[in-house]
C-alpha positions as CSV (number, residue, x, y, z in Angstrom):
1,X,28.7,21.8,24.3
2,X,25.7,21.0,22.2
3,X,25.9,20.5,18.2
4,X,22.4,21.1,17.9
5,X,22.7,25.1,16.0
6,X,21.5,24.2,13.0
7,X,25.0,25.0,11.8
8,X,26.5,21.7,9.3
9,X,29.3,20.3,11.9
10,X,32.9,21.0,10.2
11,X,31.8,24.4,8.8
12,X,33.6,27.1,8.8
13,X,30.8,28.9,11.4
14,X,30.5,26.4,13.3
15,X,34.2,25.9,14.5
16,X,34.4,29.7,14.6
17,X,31.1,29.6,17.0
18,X,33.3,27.0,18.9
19,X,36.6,29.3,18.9
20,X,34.6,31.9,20.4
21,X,33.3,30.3,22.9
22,X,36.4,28.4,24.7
23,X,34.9,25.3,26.7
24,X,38.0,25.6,29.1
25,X,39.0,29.6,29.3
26,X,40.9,31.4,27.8
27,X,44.5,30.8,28.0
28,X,43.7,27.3,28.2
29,X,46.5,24.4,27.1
30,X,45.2,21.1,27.5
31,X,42.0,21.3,25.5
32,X,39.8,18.4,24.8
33,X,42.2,16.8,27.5
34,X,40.5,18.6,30.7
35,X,37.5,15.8,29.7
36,X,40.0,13.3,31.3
37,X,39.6,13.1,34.3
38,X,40.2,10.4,37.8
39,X,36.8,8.9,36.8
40,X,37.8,8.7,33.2
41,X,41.6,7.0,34.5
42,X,39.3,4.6,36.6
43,X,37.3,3.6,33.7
44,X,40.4,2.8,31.8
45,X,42.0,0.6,34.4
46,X,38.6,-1.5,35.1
47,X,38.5,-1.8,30.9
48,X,41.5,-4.0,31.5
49,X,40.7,-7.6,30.7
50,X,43.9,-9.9,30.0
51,X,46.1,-7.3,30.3
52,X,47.7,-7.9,26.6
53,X,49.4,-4.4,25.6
54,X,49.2,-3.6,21.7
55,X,51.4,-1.2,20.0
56,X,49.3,1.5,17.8
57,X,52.5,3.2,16.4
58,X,53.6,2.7,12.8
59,X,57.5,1.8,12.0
60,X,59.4,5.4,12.7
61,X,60.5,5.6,9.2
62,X,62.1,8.8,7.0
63,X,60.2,10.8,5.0
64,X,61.0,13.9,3.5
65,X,61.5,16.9,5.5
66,X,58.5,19.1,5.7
67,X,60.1,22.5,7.3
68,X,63.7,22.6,6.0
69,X,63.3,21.9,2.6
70,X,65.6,19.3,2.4
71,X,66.6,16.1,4.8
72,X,64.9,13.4,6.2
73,X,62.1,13.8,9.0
74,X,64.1,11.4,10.8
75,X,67.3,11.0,11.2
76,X,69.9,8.7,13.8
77,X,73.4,9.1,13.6
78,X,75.6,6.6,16.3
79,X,78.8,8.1,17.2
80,X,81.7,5.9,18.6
81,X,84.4,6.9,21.5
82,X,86.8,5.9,23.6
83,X,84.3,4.9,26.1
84,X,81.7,3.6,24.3
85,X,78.9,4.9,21.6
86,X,76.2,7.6,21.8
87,X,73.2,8.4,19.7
88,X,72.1,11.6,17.8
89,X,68.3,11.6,17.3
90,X,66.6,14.1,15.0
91,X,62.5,13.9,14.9
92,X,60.1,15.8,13.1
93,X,56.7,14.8,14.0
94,X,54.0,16.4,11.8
95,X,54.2,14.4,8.2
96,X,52.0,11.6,7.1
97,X,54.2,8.7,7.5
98,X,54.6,8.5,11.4
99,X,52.4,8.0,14.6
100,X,52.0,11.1,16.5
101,X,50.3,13.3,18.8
102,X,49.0,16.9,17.8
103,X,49.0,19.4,20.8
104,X,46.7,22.6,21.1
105,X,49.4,24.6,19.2
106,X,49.4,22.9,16.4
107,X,47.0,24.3,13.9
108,X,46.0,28.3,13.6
109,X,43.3,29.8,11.6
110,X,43.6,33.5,10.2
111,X,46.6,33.3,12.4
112,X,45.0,32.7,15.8
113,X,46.1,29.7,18.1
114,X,44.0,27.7,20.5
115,X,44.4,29.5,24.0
116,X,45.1,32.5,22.8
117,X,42.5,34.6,23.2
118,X,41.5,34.9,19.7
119,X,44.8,37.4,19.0
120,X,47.2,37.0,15.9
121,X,50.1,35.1,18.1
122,X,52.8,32.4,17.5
123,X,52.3,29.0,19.3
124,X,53.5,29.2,22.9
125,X,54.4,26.1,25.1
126,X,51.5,24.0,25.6
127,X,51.1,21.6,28.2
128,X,48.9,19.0,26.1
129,X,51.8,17.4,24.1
130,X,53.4,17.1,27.2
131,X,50.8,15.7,29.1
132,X,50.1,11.9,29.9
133,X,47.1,10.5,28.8
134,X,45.8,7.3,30.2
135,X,41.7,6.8,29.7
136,X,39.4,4.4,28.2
137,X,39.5,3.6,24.5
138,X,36.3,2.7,22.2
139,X,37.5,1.3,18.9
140,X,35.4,2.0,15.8
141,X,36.1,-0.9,13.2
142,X,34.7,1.3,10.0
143,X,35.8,-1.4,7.4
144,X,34.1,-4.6,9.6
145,X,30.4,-1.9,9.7
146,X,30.7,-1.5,5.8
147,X,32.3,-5.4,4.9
148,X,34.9,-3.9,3.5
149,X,39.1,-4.1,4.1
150,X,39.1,-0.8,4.1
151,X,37.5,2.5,3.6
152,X,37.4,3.1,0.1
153,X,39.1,6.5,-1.4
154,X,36.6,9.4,-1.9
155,X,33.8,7.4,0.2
156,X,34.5,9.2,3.5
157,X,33.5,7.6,6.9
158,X,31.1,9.7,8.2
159,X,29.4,10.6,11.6
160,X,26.6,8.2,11.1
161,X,28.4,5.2,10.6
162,X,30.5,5.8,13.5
163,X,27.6,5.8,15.6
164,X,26.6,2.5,14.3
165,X,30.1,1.0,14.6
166,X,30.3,1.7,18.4
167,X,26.8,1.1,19.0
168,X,26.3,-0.8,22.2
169,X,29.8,0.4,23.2
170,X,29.5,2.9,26.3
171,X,31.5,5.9,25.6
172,X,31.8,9.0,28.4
173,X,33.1,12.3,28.5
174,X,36.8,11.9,28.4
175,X,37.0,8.6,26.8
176,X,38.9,8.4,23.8
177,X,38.1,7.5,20.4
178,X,40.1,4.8,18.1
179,X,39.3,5.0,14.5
180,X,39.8,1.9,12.2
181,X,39.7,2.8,8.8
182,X,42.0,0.1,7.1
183,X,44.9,1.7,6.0
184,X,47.1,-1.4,7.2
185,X,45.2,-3.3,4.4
186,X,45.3,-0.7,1.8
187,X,48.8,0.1,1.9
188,X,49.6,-4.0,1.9
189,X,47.4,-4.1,-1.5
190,X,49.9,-1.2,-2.7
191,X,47.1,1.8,-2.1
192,X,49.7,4.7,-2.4
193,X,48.6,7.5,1.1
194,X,50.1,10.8,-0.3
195,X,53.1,12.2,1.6
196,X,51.4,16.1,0.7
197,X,47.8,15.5,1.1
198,X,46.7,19.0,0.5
199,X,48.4,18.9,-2.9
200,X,46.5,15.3,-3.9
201,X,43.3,16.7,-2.7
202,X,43.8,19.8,-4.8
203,X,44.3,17.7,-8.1
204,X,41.3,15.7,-7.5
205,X,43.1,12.9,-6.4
206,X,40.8,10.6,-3.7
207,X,42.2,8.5,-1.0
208,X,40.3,7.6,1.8
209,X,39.1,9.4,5.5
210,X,37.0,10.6,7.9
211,X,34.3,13.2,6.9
212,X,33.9,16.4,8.3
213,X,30.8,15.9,10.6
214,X,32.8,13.5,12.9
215,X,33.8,16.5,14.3
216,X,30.3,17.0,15.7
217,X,30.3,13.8,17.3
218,X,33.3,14.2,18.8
219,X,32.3,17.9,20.5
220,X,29.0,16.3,21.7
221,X,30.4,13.1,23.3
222,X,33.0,15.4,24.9
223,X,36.0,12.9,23.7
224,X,39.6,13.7,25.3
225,X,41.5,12.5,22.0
226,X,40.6,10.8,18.5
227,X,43.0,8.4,17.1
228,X,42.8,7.4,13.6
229,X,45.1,5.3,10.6
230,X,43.8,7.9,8.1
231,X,43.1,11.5,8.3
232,X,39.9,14.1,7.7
233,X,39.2,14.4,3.9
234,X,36.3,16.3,2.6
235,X,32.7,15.7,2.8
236,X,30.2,17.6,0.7
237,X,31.1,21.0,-0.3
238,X,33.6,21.4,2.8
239,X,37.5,21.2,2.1
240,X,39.7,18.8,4.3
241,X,41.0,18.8,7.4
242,X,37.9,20.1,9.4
243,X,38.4,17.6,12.1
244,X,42.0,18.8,12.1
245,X,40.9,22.8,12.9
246,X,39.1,21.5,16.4
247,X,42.7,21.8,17.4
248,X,42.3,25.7,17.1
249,X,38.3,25.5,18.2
250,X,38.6,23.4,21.4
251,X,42.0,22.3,21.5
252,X,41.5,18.5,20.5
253,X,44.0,16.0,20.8
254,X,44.7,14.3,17.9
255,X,47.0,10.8,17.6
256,X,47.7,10.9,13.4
257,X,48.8,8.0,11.7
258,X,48.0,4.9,14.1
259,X,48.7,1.3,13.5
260,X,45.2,0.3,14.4
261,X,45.0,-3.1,12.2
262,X,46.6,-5.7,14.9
263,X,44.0,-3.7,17.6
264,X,41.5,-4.0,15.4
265,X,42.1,-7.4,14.5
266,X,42.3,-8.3,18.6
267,X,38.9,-7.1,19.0
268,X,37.3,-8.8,16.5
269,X,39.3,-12.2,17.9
270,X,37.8,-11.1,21.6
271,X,34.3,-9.1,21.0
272,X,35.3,-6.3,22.6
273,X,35.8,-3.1,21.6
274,X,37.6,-1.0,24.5
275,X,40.8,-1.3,26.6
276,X,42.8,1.4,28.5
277,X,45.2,3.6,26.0
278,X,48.3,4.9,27.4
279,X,50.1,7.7,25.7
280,X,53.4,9.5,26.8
281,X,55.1,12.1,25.2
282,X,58.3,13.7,25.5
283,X,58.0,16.5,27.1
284,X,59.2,18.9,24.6
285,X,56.8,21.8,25.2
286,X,56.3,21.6,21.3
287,X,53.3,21.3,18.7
288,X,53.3,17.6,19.1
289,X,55.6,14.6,19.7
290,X,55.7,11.0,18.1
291,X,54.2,8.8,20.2
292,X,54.4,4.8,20.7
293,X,50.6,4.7,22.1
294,X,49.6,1.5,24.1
295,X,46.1,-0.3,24.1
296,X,46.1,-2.5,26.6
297,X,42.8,-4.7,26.7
C-alpha cells in the first residue's frame, strides 16, 4: 500500500481510496493486525534486553457515561455472603480518560463498517479486540525531538517529525508504533484534556495531538497498531480524528489513552527505543476492550 497518489494523507479521498480497496478482503476482522506476523513475534522477543516490564495503562478511573446518559463509565460494586465476597464490574471502554484498545468495528463512515463490504451494516463480532498482540514496539519521544515537556495545544505532531524522532530506529511491517506526546507532564502542570473532544474542537478550543498525515506514515510502514497518550486533532483544513477513520479504511488497531511517560522516561535512561509490547484483551467480541498493555524492554 503506497501513499504516493498525490492525494493529502488524512483526506477524505484518500481514506475512501483505502476503503475501497481492502488490503486484507473483504470480510476481513483483524485489520492492520494481519501485518503481525511469527517474524514480527520473533522480532519482539529478541527486542528483549533486561526483561523490565512497564505498565502503559492509565489509573481505570470513572468518567461520565458516554452511551447511557447518565452513570459512571466504570463502576465496581463488592457484594458480601455467607461464603465470602464477589465483585460486579461494569466497563465502558471508549471515553478519553482510560487506556484502551479500538477494534475494526469501532468507527463507521456514512454508515459503513470496516469488513463489511462497503454496505450500510451494524458492527458484527470482530476478532481484533479479541486478539493477542505481542510484536515489537518503536517509541517516538515527540516532546525530547522538539525540547519540549510536551506537545503544545494546537501545534500538532506531524508525519515529519515522527520520522525524525525514530530515525535510526528499524521499524518493519507489523511492528508497532508508541507515540510519546507528553500528556503525563501536561496534565501534572494542570493542562485540562477534554472529556468531549469533538465539542472542544468545535468551540475553537486547542489541546494538543497528532496530525492527520500520520496516518500516511502509518499505511506505508504497514504498522500492526499505533499507541498514543493523546489523540488525532486537526491539521490544516482537515477536521479531527483522521487517524481515528483508518479504523473503517484498513482496520487499524488503535491503543487510546496510554501512560507512555515512565516508558518514555526508561528509554531515554537506556538509549533505546524499542521493547516487545504485549496486549490482551478480554475476549468480549466487542468494539474495543480496556487494556493493561505491557512494554517489556
Amino acid at each position: 500500500m503506497i501513499v504516493g497518489t498525490g492525494v493529502p494523507p488524512g483526506s477524505d479521498s484518500w481514506l475512501a481510496e483505502l476503503a475501497a480497496s481492502p488490503p486484507f478482503g473483504e470480510g476481513d476482522r483483524l485489520g492492520s493486525l494481519n501485518h503481525l506476523d511469527a517474524s514480527a513475534r520473533r522480532r519482539a522477543a529478541a527486542a528483549i534486553r533486561s526483561g523490565e516490564a512497564i505498565s502503559l495503562a492509565r489509573p481505570l478511573v470513572a468518567e461520565p457515561s458516554l452511551f447511557d446518559g447518565g452513570g459512571e463509565s466504570v463502576e465496581l460494586r463488592t457484594e458480601v455472603h455467607a461464603h465470602g465476597a464477589r465483585d460486579r464490574v461494569r466497563l465502558e471502554c471508549h471515553g478519553a480518560l482510560n487506556t484502551h484498545l479500538d477494534a475494526p468495528n469501532h468507527v463507521s463512515v456514512d454508515g459503513t463498517f470496516y469488513g463489511e463490504g462497503g454496505f450500510s451494516a451494524a458492527p458484527t463480532v470482530s476478532e481484533g479486540a479479541a486478539h493477542g498482540i505481542f510484536t515489537r514496539a518503536v517509541l517516538a519521544d515527540l516532546p525530547a525531538l522538539r525540547g519540549t515537556d510536551w506537545v503544545a495545544p494546537g501545534e500538532p505532531a506531524t508525519a515529519a517529525e515522527l520520522v525524525a524522532a525514530v530515525a535510526g530506529q528499524p521499524f518493519e511491517p507489523g511492528d508497532a508504533l508508541l507515540c510519546y506526546l507528553g500528556r503525563d507532564c501536561y496534565e501534572a502542570e494542570g493542562g485540562d484534556y477534554p472529556a468531549d473532544l469533538a465539542a472542544a474542537l468545535s468551540s475553537g478550543v486547542a489541546i494538543p495531538g497528532i496530525a492527520p498525515d500520520v496516518g500516511g506514515w502509518l499505511v506505508e510502514r504497514r504498522a500492526s497498531l499505533i499507541g498514543w497518550d493523546f489523540l488525532d486533532i486537526p491539521g490544516g483544513a482537515l477536521p479531527p480524528l483522521r487517524v481515528h477513520r483508518l479504523i473503517r479504511a484498513i482496520g487499524l488497531a488503535v491503543l487510546d489513552h496510554c501512560e507512555l511517560g515512565r516508558a518514555a522516561k526508561r528509554c531515554r535512561e537506556t538509549g533505546a527505543a524499542t521493547g516487545a509490547l504485549v496486549v490482551a484483551p478480554l475476549a468480549t467480541g466487542g468494539t474495543g476492550s480496556m487494556v493493561n498493555p505491557l512494554l517489556v524492554l
